[in-house]
DRENGUFI-200621 format. One record per residue: residue in one letter; x negated, y, z negated of N, C-alpha, C in turn. Coordinates in steps of 0.001 Angstrom, whole numbers, plus 500000, padded with zeros to 6 digits. Layout:
BEGIN
AXYZXYZXYZ;...
This chain:
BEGIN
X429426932724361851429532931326362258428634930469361371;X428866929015361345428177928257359956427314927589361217;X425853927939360111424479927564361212424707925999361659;X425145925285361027425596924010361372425847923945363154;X426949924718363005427429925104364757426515925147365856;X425924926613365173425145927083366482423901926086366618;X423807925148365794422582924108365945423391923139367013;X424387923272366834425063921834367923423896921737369307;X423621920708369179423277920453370918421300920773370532;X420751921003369532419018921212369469418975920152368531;X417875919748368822416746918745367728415798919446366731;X416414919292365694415615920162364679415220919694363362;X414440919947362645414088919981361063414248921225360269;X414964920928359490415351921889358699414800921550357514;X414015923039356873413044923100355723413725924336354586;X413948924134353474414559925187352903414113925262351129;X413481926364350115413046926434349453414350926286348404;X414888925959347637415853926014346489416973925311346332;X417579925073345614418589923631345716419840924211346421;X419990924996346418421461925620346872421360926003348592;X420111925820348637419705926367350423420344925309351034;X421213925164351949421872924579352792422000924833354044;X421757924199355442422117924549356461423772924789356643;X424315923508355811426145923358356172426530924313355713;X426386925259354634426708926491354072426059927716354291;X425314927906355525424928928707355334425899929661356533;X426150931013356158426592931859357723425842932499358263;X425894932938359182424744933278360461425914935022361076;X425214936073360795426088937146361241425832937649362621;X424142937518362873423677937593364520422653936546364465;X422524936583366309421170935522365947420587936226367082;X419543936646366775418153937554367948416891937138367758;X416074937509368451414717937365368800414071938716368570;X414575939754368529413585940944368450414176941595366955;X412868941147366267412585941711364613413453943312364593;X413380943776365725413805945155365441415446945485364893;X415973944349365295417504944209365432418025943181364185;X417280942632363318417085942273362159417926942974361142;X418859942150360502419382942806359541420047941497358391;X420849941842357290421226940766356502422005939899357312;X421774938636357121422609937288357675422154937163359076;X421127937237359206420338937286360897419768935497360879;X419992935555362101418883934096362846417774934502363119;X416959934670363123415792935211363973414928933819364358;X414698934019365520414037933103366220412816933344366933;X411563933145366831410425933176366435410037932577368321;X409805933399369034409421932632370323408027933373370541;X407514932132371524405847932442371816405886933053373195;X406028934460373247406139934795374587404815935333375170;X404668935740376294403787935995377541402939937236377012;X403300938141376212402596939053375577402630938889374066;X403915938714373636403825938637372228404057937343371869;X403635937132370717404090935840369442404975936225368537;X406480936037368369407464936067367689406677935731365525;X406295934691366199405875934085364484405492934778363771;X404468936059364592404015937016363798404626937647362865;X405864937947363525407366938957362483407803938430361733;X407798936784361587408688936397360754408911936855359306;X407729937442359082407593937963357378408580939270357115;X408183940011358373408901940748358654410534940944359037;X410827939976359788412301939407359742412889938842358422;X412118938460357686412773937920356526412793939411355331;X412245940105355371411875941702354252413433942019355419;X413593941713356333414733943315356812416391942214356660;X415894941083356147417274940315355673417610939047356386;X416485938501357048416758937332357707416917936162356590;X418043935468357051417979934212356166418157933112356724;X417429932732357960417370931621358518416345931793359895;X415339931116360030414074931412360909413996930299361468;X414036930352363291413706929431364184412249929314364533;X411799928370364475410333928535365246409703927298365336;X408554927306366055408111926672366609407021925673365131;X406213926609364762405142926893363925405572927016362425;X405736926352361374406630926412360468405116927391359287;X405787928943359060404388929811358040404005929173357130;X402907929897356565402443929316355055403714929384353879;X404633930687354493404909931323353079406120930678353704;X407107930305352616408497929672352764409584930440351589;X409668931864351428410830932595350140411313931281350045;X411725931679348775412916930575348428414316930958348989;X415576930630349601416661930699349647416837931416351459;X415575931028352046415572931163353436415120929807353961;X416295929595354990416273928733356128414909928241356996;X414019927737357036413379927610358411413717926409359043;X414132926482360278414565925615361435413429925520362413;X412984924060362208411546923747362955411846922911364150;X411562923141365529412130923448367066410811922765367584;X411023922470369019409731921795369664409406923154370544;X410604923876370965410600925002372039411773925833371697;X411430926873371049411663927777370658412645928938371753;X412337928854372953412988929691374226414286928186374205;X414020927559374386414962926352374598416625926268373321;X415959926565371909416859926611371445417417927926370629;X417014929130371770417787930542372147418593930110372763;X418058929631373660419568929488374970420885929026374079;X420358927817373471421705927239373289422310927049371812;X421662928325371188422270928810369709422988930046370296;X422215930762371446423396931733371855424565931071372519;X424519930044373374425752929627373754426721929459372851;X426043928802371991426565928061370366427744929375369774;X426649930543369937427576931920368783428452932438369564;X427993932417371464429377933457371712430326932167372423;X430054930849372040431441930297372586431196929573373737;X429787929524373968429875928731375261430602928597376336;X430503930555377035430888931002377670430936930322379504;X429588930053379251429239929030380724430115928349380973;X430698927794379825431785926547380651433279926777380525;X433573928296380478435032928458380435435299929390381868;X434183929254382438434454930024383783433442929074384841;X433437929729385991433050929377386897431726929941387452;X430331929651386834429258930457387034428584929907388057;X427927930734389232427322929981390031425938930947390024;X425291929966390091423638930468390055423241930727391585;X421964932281391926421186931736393452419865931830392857;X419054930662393367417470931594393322417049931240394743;X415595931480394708414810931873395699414372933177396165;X413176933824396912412453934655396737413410935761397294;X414094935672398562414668937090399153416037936611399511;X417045937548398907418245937077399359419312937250398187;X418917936795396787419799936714395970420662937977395377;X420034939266395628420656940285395096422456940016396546;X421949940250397691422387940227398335423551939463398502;X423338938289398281424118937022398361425161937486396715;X425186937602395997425535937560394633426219938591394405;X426212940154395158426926941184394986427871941063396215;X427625940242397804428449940166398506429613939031398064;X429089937903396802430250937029396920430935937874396018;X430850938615395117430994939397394254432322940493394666;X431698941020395755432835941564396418434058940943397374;X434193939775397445434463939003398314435466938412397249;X435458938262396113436430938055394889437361938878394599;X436751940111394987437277941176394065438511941768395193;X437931941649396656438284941822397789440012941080397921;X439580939853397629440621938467397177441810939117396002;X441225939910394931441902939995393794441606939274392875;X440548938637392562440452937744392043439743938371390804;X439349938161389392438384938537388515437158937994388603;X436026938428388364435136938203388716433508939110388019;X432990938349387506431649938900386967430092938785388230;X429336939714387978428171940094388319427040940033387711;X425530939335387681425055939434387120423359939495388434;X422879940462388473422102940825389619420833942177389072;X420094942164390125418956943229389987419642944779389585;X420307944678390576420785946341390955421990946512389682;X422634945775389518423857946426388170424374944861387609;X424890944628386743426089943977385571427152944436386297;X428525943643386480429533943691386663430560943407386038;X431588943591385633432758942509384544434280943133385626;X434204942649386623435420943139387642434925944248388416;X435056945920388423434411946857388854433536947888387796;X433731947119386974433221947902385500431275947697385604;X430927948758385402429203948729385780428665948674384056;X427214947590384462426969947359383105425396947135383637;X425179948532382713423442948690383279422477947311383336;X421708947115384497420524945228384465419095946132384278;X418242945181383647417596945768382923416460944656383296;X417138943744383610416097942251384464416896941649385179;X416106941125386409417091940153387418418091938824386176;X417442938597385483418410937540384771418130938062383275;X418918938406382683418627939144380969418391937711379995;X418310938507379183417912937406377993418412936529377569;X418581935412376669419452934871376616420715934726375964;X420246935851374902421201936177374328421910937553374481;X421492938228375298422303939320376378423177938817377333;X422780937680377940423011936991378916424515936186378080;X424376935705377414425552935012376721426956935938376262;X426117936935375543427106938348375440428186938692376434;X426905939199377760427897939541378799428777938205379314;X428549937323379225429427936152379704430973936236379074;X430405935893377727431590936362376852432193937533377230;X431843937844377245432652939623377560433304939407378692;X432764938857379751433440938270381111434519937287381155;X434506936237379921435633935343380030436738935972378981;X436226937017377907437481937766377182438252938322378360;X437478938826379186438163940169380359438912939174381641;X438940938015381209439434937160382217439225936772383499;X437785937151383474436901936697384805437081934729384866;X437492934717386406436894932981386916435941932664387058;X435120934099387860433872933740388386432829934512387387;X431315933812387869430487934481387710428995934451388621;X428926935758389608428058935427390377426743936132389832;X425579935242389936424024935457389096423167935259389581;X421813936054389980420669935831390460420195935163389148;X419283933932389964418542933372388619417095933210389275;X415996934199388660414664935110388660413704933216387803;X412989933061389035411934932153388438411305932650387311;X411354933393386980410689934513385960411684933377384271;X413069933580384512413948933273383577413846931746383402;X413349930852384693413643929293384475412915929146383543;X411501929318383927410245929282383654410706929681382093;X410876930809381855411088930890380101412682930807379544;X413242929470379973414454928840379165415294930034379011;X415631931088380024416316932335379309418023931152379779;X418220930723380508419380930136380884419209928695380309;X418935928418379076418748926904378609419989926976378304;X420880926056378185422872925885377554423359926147378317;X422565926648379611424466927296380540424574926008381302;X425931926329381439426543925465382377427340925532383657;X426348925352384787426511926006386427427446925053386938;X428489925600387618429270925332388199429016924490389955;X427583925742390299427516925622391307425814926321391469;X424836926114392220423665926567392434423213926526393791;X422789927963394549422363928264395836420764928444396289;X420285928148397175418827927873397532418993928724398631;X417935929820398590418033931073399442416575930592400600;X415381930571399984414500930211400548413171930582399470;X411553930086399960411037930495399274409629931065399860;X408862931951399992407753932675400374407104933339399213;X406018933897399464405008934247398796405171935090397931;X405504935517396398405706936140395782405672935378394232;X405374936329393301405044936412391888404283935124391562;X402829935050392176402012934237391531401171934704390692;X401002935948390330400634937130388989401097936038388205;X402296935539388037402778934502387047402789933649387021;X403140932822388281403116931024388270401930930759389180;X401358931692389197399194931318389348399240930452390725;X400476929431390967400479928634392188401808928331392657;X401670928157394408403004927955395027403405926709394393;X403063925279393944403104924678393510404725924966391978;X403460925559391473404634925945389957405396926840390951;X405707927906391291406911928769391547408032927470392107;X407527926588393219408842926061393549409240925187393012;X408434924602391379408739923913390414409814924343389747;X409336926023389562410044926902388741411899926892389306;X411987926872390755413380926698391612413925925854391097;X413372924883391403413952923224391624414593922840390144;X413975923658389128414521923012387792415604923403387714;X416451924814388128417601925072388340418271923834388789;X418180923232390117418894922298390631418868921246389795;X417358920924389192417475919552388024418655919368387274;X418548920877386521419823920931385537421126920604386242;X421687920724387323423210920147387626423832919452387509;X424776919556386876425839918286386274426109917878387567;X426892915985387424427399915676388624428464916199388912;X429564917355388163430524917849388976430220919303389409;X428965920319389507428409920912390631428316920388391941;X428388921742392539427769921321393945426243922301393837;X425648922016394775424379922263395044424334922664396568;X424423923970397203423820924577398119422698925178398603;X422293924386399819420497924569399921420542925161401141;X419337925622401823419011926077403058417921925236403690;X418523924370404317417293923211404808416719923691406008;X416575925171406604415523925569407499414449926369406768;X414414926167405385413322926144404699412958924946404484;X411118925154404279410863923800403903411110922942403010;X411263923963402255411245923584400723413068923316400170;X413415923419401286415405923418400765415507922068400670;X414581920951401170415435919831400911414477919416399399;X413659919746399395412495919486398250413517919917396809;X414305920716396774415042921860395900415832920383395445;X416547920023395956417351919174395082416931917077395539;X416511917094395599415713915941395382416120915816393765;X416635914173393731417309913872392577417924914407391765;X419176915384392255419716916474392134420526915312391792;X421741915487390579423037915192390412424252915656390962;X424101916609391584425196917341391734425329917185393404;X426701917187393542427349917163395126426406918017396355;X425767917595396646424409918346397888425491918740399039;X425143920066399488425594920695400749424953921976401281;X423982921475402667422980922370403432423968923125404221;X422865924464404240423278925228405217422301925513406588;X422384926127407301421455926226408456421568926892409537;X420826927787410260420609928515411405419962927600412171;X419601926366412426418810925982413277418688924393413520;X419526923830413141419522922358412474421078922266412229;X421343920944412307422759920291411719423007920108410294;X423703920722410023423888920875408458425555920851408354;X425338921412407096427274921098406462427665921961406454;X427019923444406980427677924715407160426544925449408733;X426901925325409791425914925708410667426376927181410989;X424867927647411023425894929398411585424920929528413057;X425285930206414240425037930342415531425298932132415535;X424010932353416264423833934308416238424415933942417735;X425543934653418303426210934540419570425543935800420251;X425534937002419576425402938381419349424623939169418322;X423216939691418651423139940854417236422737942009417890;X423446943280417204423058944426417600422566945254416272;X422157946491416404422104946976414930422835947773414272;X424204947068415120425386947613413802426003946148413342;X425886945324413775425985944250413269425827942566414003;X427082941746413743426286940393414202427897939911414540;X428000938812416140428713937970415892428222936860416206;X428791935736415019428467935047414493429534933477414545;X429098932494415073429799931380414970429521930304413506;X430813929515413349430116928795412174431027927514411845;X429923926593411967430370925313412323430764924257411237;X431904923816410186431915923384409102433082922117409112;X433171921520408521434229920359408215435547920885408648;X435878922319408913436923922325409094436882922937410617;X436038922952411597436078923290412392434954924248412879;X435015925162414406434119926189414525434809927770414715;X434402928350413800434914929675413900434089931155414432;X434543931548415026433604933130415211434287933673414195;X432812934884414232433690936042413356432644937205413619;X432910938497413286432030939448413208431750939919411970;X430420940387411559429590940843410471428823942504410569;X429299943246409662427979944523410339426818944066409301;X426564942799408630425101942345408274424120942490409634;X423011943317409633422513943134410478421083942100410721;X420594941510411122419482940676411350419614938770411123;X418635938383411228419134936995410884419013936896409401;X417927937746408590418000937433407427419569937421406861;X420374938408407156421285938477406790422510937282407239;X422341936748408837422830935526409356422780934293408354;X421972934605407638421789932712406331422238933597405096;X422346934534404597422741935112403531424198935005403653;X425143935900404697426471935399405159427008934030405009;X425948933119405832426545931451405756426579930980404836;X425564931299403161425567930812402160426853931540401396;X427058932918401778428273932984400980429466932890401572;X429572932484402938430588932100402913431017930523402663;X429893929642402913429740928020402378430201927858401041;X429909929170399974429872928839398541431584929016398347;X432082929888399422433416930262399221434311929343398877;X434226928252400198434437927146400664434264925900399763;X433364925792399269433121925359398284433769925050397059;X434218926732397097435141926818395660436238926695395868;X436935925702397378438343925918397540439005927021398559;X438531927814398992439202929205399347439347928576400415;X440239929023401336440772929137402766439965929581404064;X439171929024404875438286929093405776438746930555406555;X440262930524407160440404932204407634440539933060406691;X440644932908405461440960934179404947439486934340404127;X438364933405404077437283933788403496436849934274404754;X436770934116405898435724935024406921436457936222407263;X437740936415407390438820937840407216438610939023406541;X437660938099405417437175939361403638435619939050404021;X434502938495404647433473938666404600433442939452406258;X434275939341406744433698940420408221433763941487407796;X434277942131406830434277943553406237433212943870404930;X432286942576404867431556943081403628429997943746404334;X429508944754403598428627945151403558427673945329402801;X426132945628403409424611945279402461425099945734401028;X423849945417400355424387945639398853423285946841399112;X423508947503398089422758949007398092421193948828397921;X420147949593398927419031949721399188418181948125399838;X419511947642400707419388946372401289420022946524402917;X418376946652403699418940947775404960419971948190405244;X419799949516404436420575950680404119420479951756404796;X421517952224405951421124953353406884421108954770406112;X420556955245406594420664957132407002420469957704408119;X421229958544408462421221959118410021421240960717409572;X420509961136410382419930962735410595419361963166412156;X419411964415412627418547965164413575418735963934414891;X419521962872414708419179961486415653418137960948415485;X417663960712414105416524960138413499417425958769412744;X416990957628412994417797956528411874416582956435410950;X416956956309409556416175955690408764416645954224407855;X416094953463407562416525952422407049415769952345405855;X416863952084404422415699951799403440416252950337403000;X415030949224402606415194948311402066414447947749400946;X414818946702400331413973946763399043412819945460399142;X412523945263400707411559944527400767410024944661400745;X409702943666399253408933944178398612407444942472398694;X408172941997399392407264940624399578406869940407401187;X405809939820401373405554939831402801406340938891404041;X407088938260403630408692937389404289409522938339404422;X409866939448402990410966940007402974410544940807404415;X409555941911404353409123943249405225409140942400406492;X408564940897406489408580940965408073409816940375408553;X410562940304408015412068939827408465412972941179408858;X412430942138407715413253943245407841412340944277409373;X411310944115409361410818944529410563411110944017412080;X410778942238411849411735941422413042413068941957413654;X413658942241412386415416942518413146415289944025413689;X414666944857413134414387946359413673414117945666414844;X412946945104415278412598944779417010413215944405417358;X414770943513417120414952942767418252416215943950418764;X416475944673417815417466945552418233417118946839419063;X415437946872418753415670948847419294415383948579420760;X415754949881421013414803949680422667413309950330423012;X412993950678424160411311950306424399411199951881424204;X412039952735424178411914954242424181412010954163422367;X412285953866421466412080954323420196411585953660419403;X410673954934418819408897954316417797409508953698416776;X408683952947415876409417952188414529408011953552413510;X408507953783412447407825954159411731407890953404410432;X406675953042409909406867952022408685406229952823407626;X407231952999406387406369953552405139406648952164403775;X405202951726403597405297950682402308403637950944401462;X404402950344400666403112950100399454403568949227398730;X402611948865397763403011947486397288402629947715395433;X403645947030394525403744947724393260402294947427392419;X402186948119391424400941947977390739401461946548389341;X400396945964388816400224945046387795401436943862388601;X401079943532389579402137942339390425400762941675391130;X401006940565391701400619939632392685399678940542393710;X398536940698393015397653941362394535397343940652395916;X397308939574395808397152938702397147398027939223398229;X399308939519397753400303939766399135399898941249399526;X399119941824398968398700943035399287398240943449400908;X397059942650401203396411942819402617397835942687403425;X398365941520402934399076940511403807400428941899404570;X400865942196403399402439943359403699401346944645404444;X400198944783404447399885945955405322399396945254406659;X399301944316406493398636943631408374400350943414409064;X400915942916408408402631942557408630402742944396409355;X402615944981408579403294946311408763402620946984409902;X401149946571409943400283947314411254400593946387412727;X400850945060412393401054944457413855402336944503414589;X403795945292413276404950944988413786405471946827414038;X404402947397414045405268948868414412404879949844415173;X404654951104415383404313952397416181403265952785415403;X404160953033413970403321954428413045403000953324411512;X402413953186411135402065952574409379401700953823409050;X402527953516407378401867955022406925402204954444405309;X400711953973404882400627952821403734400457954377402576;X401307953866401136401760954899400024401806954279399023;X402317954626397749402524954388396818403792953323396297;X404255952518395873405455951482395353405974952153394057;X405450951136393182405507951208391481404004951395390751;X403171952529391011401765952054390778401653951123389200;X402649951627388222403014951293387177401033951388386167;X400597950481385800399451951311385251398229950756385877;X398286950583387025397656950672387840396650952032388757;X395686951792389180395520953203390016395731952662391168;X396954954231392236397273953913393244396778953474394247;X395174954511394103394413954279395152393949952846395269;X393844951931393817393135950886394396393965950039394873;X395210949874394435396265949242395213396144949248396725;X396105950884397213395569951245398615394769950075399404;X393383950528398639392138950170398737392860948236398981;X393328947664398440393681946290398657394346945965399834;X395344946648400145396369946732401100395520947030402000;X394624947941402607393737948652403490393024947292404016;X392450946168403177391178945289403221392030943929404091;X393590944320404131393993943611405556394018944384407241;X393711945367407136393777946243408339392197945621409124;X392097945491410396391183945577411275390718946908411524;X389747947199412071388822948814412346390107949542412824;X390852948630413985391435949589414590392761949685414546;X392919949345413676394253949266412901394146950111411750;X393191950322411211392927951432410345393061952944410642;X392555952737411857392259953927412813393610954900413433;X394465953799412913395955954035413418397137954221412083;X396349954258411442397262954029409680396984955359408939;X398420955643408242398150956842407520398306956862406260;X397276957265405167397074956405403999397489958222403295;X398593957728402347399559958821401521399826958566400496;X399360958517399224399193958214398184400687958839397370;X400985960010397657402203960324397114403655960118398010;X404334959109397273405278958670398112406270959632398391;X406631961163398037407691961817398579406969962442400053;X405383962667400221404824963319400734405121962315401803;X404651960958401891405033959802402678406325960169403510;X406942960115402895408265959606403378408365961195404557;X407952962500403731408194963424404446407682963469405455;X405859962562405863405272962543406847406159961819408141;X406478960689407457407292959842408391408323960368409228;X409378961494408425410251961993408957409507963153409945;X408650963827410146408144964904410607407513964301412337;X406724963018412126406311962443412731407558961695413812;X408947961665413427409579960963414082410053962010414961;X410642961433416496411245962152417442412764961421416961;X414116962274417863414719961988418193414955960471418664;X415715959779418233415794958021418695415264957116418158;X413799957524417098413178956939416376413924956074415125;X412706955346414571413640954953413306412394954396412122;X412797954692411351412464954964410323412218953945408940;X411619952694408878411827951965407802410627952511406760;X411593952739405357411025952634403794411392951722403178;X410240950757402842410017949904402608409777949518400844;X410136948479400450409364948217399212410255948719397657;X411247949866397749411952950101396423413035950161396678;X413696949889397806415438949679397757415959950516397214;X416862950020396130418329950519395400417320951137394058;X416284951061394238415565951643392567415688953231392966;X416028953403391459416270955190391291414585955661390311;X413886955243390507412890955773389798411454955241390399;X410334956190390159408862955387390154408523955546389260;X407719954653388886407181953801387483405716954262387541;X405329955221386671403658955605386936403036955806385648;X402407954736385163401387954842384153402178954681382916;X402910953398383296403878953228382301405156954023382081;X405400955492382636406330956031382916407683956261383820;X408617955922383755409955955906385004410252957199385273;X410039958144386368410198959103386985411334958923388187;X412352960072387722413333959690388476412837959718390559;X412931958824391024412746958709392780413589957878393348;X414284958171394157415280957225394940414464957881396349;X414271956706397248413748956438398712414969957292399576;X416183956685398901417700957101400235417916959008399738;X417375959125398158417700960902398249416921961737398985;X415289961013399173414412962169399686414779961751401137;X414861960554401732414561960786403097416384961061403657;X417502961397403126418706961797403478418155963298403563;X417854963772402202417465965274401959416770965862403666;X415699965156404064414821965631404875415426965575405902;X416150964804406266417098964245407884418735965054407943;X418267965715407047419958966378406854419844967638406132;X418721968605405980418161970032405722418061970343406548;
């Protein structure tokens, strides 16, 4: 493609050593960010990231055949007959040189963005199925897997790069996808990984205490949300959850068509718990076109506002009020998103709540369902090199809402486990300590839990969901939560 192009849409200066150096003539064969992937007719684009500085390579990008360099910081050294393209923000015009190369995929389909702290895997693989359910084509873009219809395409980050991210799009509108449903990770706003796209539609899940390791304050994280909504064209809509506080804060001078949802309040999509048991929920829901019941085996309320948002977004997009709740009474959790196992008449539940909202929501709905004859057993820990503050917080959550705590290992990642422990522990009272069983190796955990349970009991593992591995000392060791504790409840 002629660099001319993929510049469409950035503000730039272009600097070039020799008379024949031209931007209008020049071709561009890839355009990346990681020196490693460097080869003749490359873009390389020079970004200042969170560990590394791109600028550093550039010498290096240019020896392995780069002939055109984005950056921020224009080097000493300028070869003759190489490009440098001088940028204010460097993450900013990734986004939208990748849009630029694969076609500006965003706007030939129908992409709808969710963020907020707990909810989006959930929400994004159920509308996901709810397309596919329909017949419809349809892309995935989430924690747990990549989608392009039923086709699995390993995730590697809640929202990939930006020029991964553009790839798979493309690949999604070759394969003739309409949709595209996407968790979008404050992690990604925050660094322009989605700068050029163009959202169709954007969902507000809610927001609680999690990843200030990175945005240092609640302040920035729900800055980090809201810019999603900034970006909306006026022909988006914008779906919020205004029984958060922060849902009406989310689109405040929002362009785009506003429509709340709500468990508790009058909104433009109301949902009413008629019924919950813990096989599932019925559920009323109150919208422009009337009030409908329906039944759900989502179990809890968390799942009650996750349902209403996807079925609001359905709605949204046109679909038919009975035949979207017809295909969502049959959808179920997304994997390691209270996720049963049954053994010996032992239930276990694993979920991937890993923030102190998520665990006590997922603990709430355990209570409101069991009865007074069966213990709750709780196994969590909380990951290493993350947000230590929520630490105390997810072990006091876990000691005031159960029978048995039995605090373990997460992701120690290169962390030591014990002191993770040691953090988590410094929310316990004397005698809450006194009652806690501290298990540093999480298969040993999980086995305690099961040993410890009677008949009728139940069982929540907490904290790694749908993850197939633990992460220790920089290493991924294969562990899935649902193989060991199936194994133990069913030997």
């Amino acid at each position: 493609m002629k660099l001319t192009d993929i510049l469409k849409g950035i503000e730039y200066t272009a600097y070039c050593a020799g008379s024949s150096c031209t931007a209008d003539s020049r071709e561009v064969e890839i355009v990346t960010f990681d020196s490693r992937k460097v080869c003749s007719g490359t873009m390389f684009v020079a970004q200042k990231g969170v560990h590394v500085d791109g600028h550093n390579y550039i010498s290096m990008a240019i020896e392995k055949g780069a002939t055109v360099i984005v950056c921020q910081d224009l080097p000493a050294e300028q070869p003759e007959g190489v490009i440098f393209i001088q940028v204010e923000n460097s993450d900013i015009a990734l986004g939208i040189a990748a849009g630029n190369f694969y076609g500006n995929p965003s706007r030939k389909l129908q992409l709808i963005g969710i963020t907020g702290t707990n909810g989006k895997t959930t929400t994004v693989t159920l509308l996901h199925r709810m397309m596919r359910d329909m017949g419809i084509s349809a892309g995935l873009i989430s924690t747990i897997v990549n989608r392009i219809d039923d086709e699995e395409i390993a995730a590697t980050h809640t929202t990939p790069d930006a020029v991964e991210l553009n790839s798979l799009l493309a690949k999604m509108v070759d394969h003739g996808c309409e949709y595209c449903f996407m968790e979008v990770s404050s992690h990604a706003i925050v660094q322009n990984r989605i700068a050029g796209l163009k959202y169709a539609g954007a969902i507000f899940s809610n927001i609680t205490h999690d990843h200030l390791d990175f945005h240092k304050t609640m302040a920035n994280y729900i800055a980090a949300k809201k810019a999603l909504f900034d970006s909306l064209s006026s022909d988006a809509f914008a779906l919020t959850n205004i029984d958060d506080k922060n849902g009406r804060v989310m689109v405040q001078n929002c362009k785009a068509r506003i429509k709340t949802y709500s468990l508790q309040t009058v909104a433009d999509f109301r949902c009413k718990i008629l019924e919950s048991t813990i096989h599932g929920q019925h559920l009323e829901l109150s919208s422009a076109d009337g009030k409908r019941e329906f039944w759900t085996p989502l179990v809890g309320r968390f799942n009650a506002y996750n349902i209403t948002a996807i079925v609001a977004t359905a709605l949204l997009c046109g679909f038919d009020t009975d035949e979207t709740l017809r295909v969502a009474s049959k959808l179920y959790a997304a994997p390691g998103r209270f996720q049963y196992l049954h053994g010996r008449g032992i239930t276990a539940i694993v979920d991937y709540a890993h923030t102190p909202d998520a665990l006590q929501n997922v603990i709430d709905t355990i209570n409101e369902v069991r009865s007074a004859s069966q213990n709750l057993i709780v196994v969590v820990g909380c990951g290493g090199d993350r947000d230590p503050l929520k630490r105390p917080i997810m072990a006091r959550i876990g000691a005031e809402n159960c029978d048995h705590l039995i605090l373990t290992s997460d992701n120690p990642r290169t962390e030591n486990p014990d002191t993770i422990l040691n953090q988590m522990e410094a929310g316990l009272t004397p005698e809450q300590r006194s009652n806690t069983v501290r298990i540093t190796d999480r298969r040993q955990a999980i086995k305690t839990a099961v040993m410890i349970a009677h008949e009728g009991d139940i069982i929540l593992i907490a904290g790694k969901g749908h993850e197939t591995y633990q992460e220790v000392n920089g290493v991924k060791h294969h562990f899935d939560d649902r193989e060991e504790v199936n194994k133990l409840l069913n030997n």
